[in-house]
ZAMARSE-140561 format. One line per 2 residues: for each residue y, z, x of C-alpha. Coordinates in Angstrom, 1 decimal, decimal comma, always signed. Each point is the difference from the previous one (the first is absolute). Example, Ala and Ser with C-alpha at 12.3 -4.5 7.8 and 13.67 -1.06 7.14 Angstrom:
residues 2
-4,5/+7,8/+12,3; +3,4/-0,7/+1,4 $
***
This chain:
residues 268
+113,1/+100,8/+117,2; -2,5/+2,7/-1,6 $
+0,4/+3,6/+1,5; -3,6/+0,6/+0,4 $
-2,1/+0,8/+3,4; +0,1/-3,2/+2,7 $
-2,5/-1,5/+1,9; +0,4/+1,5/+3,7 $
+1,6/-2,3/+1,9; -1,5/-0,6/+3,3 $
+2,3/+0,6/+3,3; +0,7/-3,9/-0,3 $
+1,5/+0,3/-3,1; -3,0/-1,4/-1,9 $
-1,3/+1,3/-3,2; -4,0/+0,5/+0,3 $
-0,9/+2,4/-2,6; -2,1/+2,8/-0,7 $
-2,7/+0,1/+3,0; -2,8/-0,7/-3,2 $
+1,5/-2,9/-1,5; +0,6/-1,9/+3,6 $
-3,9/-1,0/+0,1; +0,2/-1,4/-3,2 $
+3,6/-2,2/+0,7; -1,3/-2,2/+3,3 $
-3,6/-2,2/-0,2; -0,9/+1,2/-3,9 $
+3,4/-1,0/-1,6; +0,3/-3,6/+2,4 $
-3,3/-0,6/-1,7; +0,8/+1,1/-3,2 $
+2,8/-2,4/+0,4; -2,6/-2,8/+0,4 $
-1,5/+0,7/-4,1; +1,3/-2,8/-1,8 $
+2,2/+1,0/-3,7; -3,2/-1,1/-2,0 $
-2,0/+2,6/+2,1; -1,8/-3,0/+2,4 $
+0,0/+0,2/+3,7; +2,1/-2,1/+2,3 $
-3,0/-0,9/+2,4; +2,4/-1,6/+3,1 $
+3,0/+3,3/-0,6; -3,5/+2,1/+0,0 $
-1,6/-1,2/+3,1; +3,1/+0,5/+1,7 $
+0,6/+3,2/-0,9; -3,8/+1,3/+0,4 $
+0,5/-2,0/+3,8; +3,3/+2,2/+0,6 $
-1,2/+3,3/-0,5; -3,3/-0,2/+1,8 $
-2,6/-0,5/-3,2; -1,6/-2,6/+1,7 $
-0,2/+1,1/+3,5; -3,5/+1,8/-0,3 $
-2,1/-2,8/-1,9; -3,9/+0,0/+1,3 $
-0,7/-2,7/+1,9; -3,7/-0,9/-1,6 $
+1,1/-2,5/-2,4; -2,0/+1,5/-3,4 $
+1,9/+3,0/+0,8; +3,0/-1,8/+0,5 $
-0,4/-1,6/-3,2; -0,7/+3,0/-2,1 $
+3,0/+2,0/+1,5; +2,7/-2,7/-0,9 $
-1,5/-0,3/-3,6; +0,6/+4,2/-0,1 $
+3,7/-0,9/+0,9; +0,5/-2,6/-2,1 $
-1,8/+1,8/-3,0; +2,1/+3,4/+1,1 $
+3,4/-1,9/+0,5; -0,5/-1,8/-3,5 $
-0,4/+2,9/-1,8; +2,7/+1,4/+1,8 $
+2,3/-2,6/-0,8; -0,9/+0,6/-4,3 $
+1,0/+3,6/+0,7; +3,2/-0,8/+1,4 $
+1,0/-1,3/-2,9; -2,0/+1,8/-2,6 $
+2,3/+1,5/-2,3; -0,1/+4,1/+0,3 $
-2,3/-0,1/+2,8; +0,9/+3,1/+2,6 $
-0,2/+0,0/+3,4; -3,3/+1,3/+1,0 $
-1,9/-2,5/-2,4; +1,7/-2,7/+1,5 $
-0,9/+1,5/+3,2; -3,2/+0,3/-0,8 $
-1,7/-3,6/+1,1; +1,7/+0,0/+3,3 $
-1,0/+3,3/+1,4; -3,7/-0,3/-1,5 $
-0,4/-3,2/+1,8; +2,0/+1,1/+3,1 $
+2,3/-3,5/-0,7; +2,7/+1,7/+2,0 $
+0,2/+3,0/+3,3; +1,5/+2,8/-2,5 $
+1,4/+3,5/+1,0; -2,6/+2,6/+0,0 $
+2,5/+1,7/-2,1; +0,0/-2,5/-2,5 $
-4,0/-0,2/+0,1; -0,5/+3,9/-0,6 $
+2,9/-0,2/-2,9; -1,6/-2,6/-1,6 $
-3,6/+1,5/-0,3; +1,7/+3,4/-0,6 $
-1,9/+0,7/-3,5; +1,7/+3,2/-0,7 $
+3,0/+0,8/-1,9; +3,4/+0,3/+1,0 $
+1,1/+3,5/+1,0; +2,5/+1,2/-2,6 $
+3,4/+0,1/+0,6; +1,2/+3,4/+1,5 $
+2,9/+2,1/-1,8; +3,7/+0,0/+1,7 $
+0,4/+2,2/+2,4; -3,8/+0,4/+0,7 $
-1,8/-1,1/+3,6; -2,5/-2,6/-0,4 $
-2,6/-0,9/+2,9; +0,8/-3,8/+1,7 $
-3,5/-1,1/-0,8; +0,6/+0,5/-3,4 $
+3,4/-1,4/-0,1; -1,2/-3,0/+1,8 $
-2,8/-0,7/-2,6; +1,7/+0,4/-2,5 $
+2,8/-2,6/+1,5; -3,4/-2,3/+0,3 $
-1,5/+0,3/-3,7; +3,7/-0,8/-1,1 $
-0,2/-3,2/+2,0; -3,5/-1,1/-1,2 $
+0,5/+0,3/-3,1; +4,0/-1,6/+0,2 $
-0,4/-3,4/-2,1; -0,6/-2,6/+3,1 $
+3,7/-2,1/-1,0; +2,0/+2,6/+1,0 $
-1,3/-0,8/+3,6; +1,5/-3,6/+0,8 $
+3,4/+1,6/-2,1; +0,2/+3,2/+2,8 $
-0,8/-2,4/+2,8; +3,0/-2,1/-1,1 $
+2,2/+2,9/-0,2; -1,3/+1,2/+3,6 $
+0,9/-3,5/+1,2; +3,7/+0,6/-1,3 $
-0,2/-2,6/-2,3; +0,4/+2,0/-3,1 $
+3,3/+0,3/-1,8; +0,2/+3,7/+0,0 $
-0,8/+2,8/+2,5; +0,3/+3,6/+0,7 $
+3,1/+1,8/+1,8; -1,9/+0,7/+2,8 $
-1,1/-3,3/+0,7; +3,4/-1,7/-0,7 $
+2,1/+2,6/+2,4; +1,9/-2,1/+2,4 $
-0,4/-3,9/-1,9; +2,2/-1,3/-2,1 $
-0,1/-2,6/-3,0; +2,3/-1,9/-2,3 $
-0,6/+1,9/-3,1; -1,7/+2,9/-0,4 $
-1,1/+2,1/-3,3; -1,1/+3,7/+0,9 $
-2,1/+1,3/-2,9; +0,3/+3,9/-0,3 $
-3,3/+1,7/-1,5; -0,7/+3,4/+0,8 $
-3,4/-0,1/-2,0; -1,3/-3,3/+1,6 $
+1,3/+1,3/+3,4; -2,0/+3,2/-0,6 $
+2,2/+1,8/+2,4; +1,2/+3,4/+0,1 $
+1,9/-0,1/+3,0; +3,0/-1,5/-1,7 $
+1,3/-0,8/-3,7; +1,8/-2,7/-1,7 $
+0,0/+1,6/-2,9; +1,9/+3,0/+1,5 $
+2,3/-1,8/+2,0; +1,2/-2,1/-3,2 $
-0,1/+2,7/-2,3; -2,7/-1,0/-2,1 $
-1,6/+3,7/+1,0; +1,2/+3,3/+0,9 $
-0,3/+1,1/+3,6; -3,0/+2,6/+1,2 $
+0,8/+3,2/+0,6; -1,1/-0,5/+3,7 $
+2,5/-3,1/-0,2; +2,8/+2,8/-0,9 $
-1,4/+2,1/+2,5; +0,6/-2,4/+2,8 $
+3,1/-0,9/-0,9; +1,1/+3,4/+0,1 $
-1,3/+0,2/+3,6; +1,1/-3,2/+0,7 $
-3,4/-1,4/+0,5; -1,2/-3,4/-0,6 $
-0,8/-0,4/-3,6; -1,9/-3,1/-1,8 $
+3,5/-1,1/-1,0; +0,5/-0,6/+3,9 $
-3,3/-1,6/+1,0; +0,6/-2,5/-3,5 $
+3,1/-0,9/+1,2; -1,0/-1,0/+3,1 $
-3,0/-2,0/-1,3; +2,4/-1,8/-2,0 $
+2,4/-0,8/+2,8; -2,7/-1,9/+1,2 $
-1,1/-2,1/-2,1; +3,9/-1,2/-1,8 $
+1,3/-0,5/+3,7; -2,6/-2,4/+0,5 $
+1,7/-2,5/-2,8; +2,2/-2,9/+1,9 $
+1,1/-1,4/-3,4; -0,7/+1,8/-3,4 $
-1,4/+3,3/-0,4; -1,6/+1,3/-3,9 $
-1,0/+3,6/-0,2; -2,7/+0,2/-2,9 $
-0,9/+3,9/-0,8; -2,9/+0,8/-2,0 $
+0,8/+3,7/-1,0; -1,2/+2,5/-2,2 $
+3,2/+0,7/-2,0; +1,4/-3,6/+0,0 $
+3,0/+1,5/-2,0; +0,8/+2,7/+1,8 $
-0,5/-2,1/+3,5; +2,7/-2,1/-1,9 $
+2,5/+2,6/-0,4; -0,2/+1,0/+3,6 $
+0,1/-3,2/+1,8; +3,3/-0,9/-2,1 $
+1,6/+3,6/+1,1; -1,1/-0,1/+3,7 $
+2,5/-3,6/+0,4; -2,7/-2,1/+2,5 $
+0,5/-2,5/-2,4; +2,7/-1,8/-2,3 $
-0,5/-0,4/-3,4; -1,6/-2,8/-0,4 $
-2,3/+0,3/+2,9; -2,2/+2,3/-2,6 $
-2,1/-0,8/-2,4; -3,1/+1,4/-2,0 $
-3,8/-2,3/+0,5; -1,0/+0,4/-3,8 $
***
């Protein structure tokens, strides 16, 4: 389980996403899912796909123009299916031949994101305000440009099908084994510390501070994220902590007696 931001779960429970990605994880990945592993199109999967999500519903009627439409489809959804498994290719080129030829109804969101030419807002300094429009776009050039594989990978973790998940997605399941992986730096958060609470890094003085007035401290909110996730283990439970000073973390977990002896050991 990775300590880093979760997909919002819905009030059923389900995991759906960011709003952006969700266009892209219904009709577009079921027919990406049709691209055969040598980059050639499953024709019958296709069909049935295209017929599911409304691609064929406005054909013209005249037959010439019937004609040349399903030839722009099947021209479109070809070159679609190379891109799927072109090697590097990112999201909006792979996007590219299905909104041009309007293969599938797309999210006006998606649309104006994809024929957004300019570049990305830059990233604002902490503890600065930045504008939603420019937080949003910037959220949307990161996913054009995201390599296109990483797509069927997050919809499998979405679906719960991944081996690993978040805290805040796992609060209130439970499993057989469980391995909670402790990263401050992946997690990017600054709400609470691993490092601290294992003694791989000296407390803030605001830490201090707090503790002195008996506020909540990022030793309190740590300890309760990892309450979570090692009371979700049914069977075995491995702790694996990534920390700055490995040696001093060392030294502190062997003083503070959560574990025995042998229970520790140092990932070379």
């Amino acid at each position: 389980m990775l300590d880093k931001e979760a997909a919002t779960p819905d009030p059923n429970g389900e995991r759906m996403g960011p709003a952006m990605v969700r266009p892209l994880l219904g009709g577009l990945l079921e027919l990406a899912a049709c691209a055969r592993s040598d980059g050639t199109w499953d024709e019958f999967a296709g069909m049935v796909a295209l017929r599911r999500h409304d691609a064929l519903a406005k054909l013209p009627s005249e037959r010439a123009a019937r004609a040349t439409r399903l030839a722009e489809l099947h021209q479109a959804v070809s070159r679609f299916a190379e891109l799927c498994r072109a090697e590097g290719a990112c999201v909006k080129q792979v996007l590219a031949p299905i909104l041009e030829a309007n293969v599938l109804p797309a999210d006006s969101r998606l649309v104006e994101a994809y024929r957004d030419e300019r570049p990305a807002p830059p990233e604002p300094k902490r503890g600065t305000g930045e504008s939603k429009e420019d937080r949003q776009r910037r959220g949307w050039h990161a996913l054009m440009n995201a390599p296109w594989a990483e797509l069927a990978r997050y919809r499998t973790y979405l679906g719960g099908e991944a081996p690993f998940a978040t805290h805040r997605v796992v609060k209130g399941s439970e499993f057989k084994h469980v391995m909670v992986v402790m990263d401050d730096a992946e997690a990017d958060g600054y709400l609470f510390s691993y490092d601290k609470l294992f003694g791989a890094e000296k407390l803030s003085e605001r830490d201090e501070e707090n503790m002195a007035a008996e506020e909540e401290t990022s030793i309190d909110r740590t300890l309760r994220l990892l309450y979570i996730t090692c009371s979700r283990a049914e069977e075995s439970l491995a702790l694996v902590l990534w920390a700055k000073d490995a040696s001093s973390a060392l030294t502190a977990i062997k003083v503070c007696g959560w574990f025995a002896a042998d229970e520790v050991a140092a990932l070379s």
